[in-house]
Residue frames relative to the residue before (quaternion, step in Angstrom):
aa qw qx qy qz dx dy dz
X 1.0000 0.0000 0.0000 0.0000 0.00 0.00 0.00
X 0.5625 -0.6032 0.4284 0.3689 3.79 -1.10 0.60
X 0.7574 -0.2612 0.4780 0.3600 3.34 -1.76 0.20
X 0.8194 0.4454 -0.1235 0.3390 3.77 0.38 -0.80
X 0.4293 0.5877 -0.4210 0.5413 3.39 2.47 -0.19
X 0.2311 -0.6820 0.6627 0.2058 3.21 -1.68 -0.24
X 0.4970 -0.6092 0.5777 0.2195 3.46 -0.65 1.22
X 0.1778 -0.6882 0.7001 0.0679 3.81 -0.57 0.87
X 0.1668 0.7115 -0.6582 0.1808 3.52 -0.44 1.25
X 0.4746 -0.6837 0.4647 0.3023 3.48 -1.25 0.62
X 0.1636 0.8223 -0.5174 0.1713 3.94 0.66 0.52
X 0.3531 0.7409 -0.5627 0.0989 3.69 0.92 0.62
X 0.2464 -0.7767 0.5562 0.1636 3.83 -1.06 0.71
X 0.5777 -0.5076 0.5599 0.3083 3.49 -1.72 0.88
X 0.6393 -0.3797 0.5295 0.4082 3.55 -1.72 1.09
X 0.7686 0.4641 -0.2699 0.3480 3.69 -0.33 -1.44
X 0.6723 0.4715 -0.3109 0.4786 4.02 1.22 -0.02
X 0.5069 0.7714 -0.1355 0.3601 2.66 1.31 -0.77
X 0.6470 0.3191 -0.0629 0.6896 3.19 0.64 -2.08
X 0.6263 0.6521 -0.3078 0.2963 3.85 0.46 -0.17
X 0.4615 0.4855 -0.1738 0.7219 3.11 2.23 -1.06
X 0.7408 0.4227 -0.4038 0.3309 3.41 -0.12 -1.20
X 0.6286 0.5396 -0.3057 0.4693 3.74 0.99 -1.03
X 0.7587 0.3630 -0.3130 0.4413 3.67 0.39 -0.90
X 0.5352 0.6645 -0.3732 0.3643 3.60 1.04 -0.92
X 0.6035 0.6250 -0.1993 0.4533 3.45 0.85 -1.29
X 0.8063 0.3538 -0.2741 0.3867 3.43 0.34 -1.36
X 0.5204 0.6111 -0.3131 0.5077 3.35 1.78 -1.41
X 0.6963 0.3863 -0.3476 0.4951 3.83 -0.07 -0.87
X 0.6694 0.4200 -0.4807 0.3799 4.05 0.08 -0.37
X 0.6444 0.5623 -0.2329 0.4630 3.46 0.91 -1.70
X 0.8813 0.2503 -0.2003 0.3473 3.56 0.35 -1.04
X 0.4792 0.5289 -0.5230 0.4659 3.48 1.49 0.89
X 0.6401 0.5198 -0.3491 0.4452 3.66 1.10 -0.56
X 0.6325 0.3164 -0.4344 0.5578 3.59 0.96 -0.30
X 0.2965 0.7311 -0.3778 0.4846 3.82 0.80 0.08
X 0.8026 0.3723 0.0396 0.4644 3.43 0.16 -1.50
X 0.6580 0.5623 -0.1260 0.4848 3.32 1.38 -1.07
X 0.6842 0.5513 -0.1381 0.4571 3.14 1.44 -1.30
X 0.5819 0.6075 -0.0879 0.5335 3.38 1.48 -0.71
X 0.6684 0.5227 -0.1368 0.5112 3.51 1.74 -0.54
X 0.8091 0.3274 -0.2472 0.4208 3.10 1.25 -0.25
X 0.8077 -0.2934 0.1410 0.4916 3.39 -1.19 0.25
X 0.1304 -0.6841 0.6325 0.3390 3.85 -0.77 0.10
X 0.6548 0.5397 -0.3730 0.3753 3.09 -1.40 1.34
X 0.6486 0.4762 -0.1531 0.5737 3.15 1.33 -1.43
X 0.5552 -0.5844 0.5427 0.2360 3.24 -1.74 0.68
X 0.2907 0.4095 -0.5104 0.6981 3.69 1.07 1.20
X 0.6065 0.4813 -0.4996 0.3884 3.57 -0.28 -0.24
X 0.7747 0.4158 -0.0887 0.4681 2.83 0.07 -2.39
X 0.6391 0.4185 -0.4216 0.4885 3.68 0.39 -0.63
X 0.8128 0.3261 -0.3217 0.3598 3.64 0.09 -0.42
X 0.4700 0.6551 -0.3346 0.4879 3.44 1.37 -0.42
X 0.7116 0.5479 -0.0537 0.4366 3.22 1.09 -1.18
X 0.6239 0.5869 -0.1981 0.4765 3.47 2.02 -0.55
X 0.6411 0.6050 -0.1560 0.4458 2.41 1.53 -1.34
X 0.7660 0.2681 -0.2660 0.5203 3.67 0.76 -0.83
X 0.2602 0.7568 -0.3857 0.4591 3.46 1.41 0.84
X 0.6939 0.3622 -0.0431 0.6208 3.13 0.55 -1.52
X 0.8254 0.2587 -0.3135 0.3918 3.59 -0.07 -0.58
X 0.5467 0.3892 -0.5644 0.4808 3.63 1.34 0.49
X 0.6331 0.5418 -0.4721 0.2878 3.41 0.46 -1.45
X 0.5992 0.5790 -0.3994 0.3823 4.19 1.07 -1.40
X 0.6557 0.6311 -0.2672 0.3168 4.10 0.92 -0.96
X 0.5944 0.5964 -0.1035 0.5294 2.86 1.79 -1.27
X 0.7717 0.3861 -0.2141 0.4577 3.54 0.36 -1.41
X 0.7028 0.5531 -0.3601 0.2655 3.69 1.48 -0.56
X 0.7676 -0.4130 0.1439 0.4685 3.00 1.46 -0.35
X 0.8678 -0.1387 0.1737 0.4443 3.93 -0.62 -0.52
X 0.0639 0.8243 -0.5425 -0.1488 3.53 0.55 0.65
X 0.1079 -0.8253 0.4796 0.2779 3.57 -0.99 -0.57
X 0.4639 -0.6635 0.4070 0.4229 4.02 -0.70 0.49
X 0.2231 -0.7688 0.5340 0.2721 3.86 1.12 -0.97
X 0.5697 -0.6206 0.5180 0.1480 3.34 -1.57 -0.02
X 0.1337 -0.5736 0.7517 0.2966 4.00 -1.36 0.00
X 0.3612 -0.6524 0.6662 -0.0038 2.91 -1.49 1.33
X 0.2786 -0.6993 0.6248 0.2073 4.15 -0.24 1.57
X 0.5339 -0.5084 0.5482 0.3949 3.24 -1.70 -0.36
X 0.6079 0.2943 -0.5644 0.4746 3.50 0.70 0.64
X 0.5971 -0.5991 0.3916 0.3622 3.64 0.28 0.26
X 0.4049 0.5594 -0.6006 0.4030 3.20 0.45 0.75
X 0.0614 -0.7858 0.6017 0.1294 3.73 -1.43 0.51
X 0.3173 -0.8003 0.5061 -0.0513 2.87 -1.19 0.77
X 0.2645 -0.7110 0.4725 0.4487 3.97 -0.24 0.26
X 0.6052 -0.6743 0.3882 0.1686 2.85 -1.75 1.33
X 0.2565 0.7701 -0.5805 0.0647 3.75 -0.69 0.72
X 0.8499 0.2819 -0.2430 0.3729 3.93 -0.16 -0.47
X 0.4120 0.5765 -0.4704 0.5259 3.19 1.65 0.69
X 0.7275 0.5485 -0.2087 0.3554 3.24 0.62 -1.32
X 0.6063 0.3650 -0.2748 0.6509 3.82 1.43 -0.78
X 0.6174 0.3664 -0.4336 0.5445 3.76 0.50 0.24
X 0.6799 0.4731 -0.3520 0.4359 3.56 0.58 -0.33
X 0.5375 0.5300 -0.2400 0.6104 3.79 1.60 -0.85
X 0.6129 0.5837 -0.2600 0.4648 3.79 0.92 -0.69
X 0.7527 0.3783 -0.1687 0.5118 3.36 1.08 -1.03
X 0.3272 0.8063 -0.1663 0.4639 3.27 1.23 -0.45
X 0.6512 0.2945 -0.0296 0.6988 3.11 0.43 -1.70
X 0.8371 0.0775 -0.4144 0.3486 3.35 -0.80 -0.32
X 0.6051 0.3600 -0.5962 0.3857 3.86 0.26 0.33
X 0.5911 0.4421 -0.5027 0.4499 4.16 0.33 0.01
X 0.4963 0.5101 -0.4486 0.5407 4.26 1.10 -0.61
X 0.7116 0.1910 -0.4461 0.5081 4.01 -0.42 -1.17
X 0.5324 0.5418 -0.5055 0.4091 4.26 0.23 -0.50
X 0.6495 0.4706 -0.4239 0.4208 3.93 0.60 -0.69
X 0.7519 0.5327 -0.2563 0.2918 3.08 0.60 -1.00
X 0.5258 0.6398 -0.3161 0.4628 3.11 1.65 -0.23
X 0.5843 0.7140 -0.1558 0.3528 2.95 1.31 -1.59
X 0.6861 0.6262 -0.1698 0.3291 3.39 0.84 -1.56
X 0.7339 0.2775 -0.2023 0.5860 3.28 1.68 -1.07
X 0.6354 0.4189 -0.4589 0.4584 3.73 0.76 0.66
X 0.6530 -0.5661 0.3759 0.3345 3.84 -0.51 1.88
X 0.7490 0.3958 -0.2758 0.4541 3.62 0.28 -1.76
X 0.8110 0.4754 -0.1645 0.2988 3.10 -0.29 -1.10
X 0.6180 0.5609 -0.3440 0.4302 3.49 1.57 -0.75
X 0.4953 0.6621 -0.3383 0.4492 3.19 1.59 -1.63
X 0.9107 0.2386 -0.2450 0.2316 3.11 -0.27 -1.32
X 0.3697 0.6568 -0.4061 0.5167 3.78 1.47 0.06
X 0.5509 0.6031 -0.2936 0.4966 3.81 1.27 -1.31
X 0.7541 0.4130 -0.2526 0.4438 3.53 0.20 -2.09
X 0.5464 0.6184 -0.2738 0.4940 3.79 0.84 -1.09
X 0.8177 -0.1547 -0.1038 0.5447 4.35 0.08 -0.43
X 0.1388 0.5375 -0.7797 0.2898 3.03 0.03 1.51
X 0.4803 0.6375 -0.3625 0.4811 3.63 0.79 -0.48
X 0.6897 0.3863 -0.2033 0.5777 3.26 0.29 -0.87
X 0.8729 0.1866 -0.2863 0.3482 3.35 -0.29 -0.82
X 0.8024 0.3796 -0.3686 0.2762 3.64 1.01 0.14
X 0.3168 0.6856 -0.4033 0.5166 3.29 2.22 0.80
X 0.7452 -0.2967 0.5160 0.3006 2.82 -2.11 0.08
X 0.5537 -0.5996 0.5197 0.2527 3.58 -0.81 1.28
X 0.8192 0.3997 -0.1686 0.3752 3.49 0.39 -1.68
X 0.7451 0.4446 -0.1803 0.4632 3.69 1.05 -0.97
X 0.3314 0.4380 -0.4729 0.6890 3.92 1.68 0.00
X 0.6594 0.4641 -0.4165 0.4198 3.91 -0.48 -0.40
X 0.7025 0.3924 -0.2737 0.5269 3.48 0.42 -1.66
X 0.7154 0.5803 -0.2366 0.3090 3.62 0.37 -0.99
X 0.6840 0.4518 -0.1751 0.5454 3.39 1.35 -1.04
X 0.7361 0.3317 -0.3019 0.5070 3.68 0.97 -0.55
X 0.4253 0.6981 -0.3943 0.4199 3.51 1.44 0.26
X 0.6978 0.4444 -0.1045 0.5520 3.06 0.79 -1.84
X 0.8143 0.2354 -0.3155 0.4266 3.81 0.41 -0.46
X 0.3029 0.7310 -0.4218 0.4427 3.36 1.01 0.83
X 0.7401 0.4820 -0.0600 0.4652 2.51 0.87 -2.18
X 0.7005 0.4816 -0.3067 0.4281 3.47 0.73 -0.98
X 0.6156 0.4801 -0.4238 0.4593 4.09 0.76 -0.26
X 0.5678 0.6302 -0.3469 0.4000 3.39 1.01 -1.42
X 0.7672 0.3335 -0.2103 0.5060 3.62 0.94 -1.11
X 0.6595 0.5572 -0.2289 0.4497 3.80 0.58 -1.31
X 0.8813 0.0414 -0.0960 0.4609 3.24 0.45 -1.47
X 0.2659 0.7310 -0.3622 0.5135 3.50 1.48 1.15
X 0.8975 -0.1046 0.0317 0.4273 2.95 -0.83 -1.71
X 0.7895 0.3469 -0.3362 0.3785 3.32 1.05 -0.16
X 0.2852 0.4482 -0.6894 0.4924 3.62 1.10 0.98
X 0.6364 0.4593 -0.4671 0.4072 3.93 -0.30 -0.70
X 0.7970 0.3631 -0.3556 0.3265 3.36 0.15 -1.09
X 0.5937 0.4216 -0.2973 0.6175 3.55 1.14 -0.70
X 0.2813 0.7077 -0.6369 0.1200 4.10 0.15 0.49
X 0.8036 0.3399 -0.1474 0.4658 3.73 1.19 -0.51
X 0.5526 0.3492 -0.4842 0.5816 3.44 1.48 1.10
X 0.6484 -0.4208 0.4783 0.4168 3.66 -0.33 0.48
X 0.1274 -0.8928 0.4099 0.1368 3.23 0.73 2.04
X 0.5930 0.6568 -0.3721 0.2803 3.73 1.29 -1.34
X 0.7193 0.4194 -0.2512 0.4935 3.46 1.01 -1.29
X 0.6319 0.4535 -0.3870 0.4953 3.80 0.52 -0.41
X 0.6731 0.5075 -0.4318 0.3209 3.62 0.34 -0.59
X 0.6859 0.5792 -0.1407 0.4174 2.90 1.08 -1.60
X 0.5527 0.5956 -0.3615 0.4573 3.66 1.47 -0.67
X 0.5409 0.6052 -0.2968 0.5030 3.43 1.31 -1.67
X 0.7848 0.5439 -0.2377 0.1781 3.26 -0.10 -1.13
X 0.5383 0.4591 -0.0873 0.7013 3.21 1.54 -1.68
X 0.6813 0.3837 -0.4379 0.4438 3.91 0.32 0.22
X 0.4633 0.6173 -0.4390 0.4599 3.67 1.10 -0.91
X 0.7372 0.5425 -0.1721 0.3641 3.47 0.59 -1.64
X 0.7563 0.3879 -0.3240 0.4154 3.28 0.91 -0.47
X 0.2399 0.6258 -0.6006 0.4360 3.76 1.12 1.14
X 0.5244 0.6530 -0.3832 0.3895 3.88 0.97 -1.24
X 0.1565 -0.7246 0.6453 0.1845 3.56 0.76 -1.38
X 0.4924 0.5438 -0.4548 0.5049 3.57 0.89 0.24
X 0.2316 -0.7618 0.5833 0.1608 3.95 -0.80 0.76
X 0.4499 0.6093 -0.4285 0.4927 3.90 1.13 -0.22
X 0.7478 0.4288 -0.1871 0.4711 3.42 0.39 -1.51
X 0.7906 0.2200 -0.3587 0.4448 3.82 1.00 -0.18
X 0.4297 0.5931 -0.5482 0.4040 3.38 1.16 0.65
X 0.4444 0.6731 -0.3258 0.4933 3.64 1.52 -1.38
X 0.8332 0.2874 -0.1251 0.4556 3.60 -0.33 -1.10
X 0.5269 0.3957 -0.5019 0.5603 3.95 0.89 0.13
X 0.7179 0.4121 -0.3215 0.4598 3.95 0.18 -1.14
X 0.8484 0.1680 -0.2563 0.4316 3.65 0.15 -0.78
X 0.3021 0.6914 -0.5100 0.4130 3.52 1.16 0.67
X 0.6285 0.6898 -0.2106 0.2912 2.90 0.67 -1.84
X 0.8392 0.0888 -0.1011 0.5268 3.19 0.96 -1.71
X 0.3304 0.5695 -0.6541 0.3724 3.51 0.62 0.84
X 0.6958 0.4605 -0.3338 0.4385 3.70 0.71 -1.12
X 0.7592 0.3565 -0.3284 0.4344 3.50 0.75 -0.23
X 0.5383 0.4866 -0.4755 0.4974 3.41 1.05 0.53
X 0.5776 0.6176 -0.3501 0.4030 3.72 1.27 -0.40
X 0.6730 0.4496 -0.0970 0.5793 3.37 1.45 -1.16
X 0.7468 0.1890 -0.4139 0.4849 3.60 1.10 0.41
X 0.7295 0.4170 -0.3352 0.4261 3.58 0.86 0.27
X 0.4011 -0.5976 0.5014 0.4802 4.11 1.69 0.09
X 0.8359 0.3532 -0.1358 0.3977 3.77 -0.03 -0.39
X 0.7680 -0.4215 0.4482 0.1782 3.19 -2.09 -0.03
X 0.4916 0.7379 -0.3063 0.3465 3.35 1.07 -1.68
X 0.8198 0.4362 -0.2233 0.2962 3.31 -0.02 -1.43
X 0.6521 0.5951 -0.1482 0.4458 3.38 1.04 -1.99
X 0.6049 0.5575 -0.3564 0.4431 3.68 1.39 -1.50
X 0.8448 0.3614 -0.1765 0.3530 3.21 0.35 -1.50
X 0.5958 0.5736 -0.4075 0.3872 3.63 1.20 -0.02
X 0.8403 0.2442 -0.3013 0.3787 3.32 1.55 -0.82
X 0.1706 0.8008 -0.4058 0.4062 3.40 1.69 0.92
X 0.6292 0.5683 -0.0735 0.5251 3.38 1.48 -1.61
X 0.6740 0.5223 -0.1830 0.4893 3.32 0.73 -1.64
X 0.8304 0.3447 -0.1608 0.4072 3.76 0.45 -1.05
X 0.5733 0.5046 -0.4077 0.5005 3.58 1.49 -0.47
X 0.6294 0.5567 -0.2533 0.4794 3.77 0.90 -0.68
X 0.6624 0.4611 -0.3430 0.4806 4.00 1.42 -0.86
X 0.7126 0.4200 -0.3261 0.4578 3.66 1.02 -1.00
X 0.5912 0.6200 -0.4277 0.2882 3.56 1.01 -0.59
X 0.7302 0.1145 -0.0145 0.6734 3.84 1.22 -1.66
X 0.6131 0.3846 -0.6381 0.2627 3.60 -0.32 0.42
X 0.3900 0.6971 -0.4979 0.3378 4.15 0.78 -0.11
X 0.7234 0.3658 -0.4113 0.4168 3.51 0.57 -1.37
X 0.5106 0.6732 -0.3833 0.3729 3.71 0.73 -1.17
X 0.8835 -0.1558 -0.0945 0.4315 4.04 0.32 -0.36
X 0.0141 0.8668 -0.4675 0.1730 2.66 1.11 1.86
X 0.6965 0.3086 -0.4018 0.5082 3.70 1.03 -0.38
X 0.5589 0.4752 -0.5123 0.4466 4.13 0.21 0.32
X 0.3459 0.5480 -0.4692 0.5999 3.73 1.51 -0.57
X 0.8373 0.4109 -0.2320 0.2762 3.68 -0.79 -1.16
X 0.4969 0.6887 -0.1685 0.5004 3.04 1.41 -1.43
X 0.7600 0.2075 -0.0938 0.6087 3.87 0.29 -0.89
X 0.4463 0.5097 -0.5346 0.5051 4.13 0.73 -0.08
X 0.8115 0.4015 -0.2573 0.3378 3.56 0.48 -1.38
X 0.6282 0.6202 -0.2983 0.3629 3.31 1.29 -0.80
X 0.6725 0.5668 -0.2903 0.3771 3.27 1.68 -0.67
């Protein structure tokens, strides 16, 4: 079924969870944009990185957890059978990547936008191969578990797709990095609509699990000399 079905699932929640999400969500979404922001400030490479990189998807798991019930959900065929969602989602993370790659390439020849794609995997390219990996599928775990978790649920009665996704792409702007909140409006967008067509996490987890092993792996070489360029300047 398209992006635009809705997985009829029975996921109704007590008043008393509710206000529970709504209370923890809040605190989790201030705290874990400032370590966000914080994380983004320090050396890439250094164990300030990893330690804060590492806070960060702290907080946005530990905030998913404490808010309440999460669920994985379902793909719903067109004969109605459902089914848990996987080889859509890594085809959906597949595509993904290549429409943000032919987007790099745009990027590269526009000053603003290259810079900040540049400032954004220098990380990547001046870290540990293996722990940028561990770190990046950490943090984007973490971030669905919370984003498209507890606060789709908690926002279930404000037009959750567009409110999450607002939340989200604000968190990001602590980063000061405008790539990274364009990134998180577009692939926000469709995490939240993969949340709202499957009742669950599952999908969104594994699409941007896919999406982000595949950005740190080939978008590094692409502005590898503005990478250098600002190593030297420092």
């Amino acid at each position: 079924m398209p992006l635009t079905h809705v997985v009829d699932l029975d996921q109704v929640e007590t008043t008393k969870v509710r206000r529970r999400r709504r209370r923890v969500v809040t605190g989790t979404a201030l705290g874990g944009a400032a370590l966000l922001g914080a994380s983004l400030s320090t050396r890439p490479g250094s164990r300030q990185f990893y330690a804060s990189t590492a806070a960060v998807a702290a907080t946005w798991t530990l905030g998913g957890a404490l808010s309440g019930p999460l669920h994985l959900g379902w793909i719903q065929n067109r004969d109605a059978t459902l089914r848990r969602p996987l080889v859509t989602p890594v085809a959906t993370g597949v595509g993904a990547f290549g429409l943000f790659y032919g987007g790099a390439l745009v990027a590269r020849e526009v000053p603003v936008l290259g810079d900040a794609v540049a400032r954004v995997l220098r990380f990547a390219d001046e870290g540990d191969d293996r722990l940028v990996l561990a770190t990046t599928l950490a943090n984007g775990l973490a971030e669905e578990v919370f984003f498209r978790g507890a606060l789709y649920s908690a926002l279930a009665d404000a037009h959750p797709v567009a409110s999450s996704t607002a939340v989200y792409a604000l968190a990001t702007t602590t980063t000061r990095n405008p790539a990274l909140v364009l990134a998180a409006g577009v692939m926000g967008t469709l995490f939240a609509l993969q949340r709202r067509a499957s009742g669950g996490i599952q999908a969104p987890v594994i699409t941007h699990l896919t999406w982000s092993a595949l950005m740190v792996r080939y978008l590094p070489p692409l502005f590898r000399d503005r990478t250098t360029d600002e190593k030297r300047a420092r």
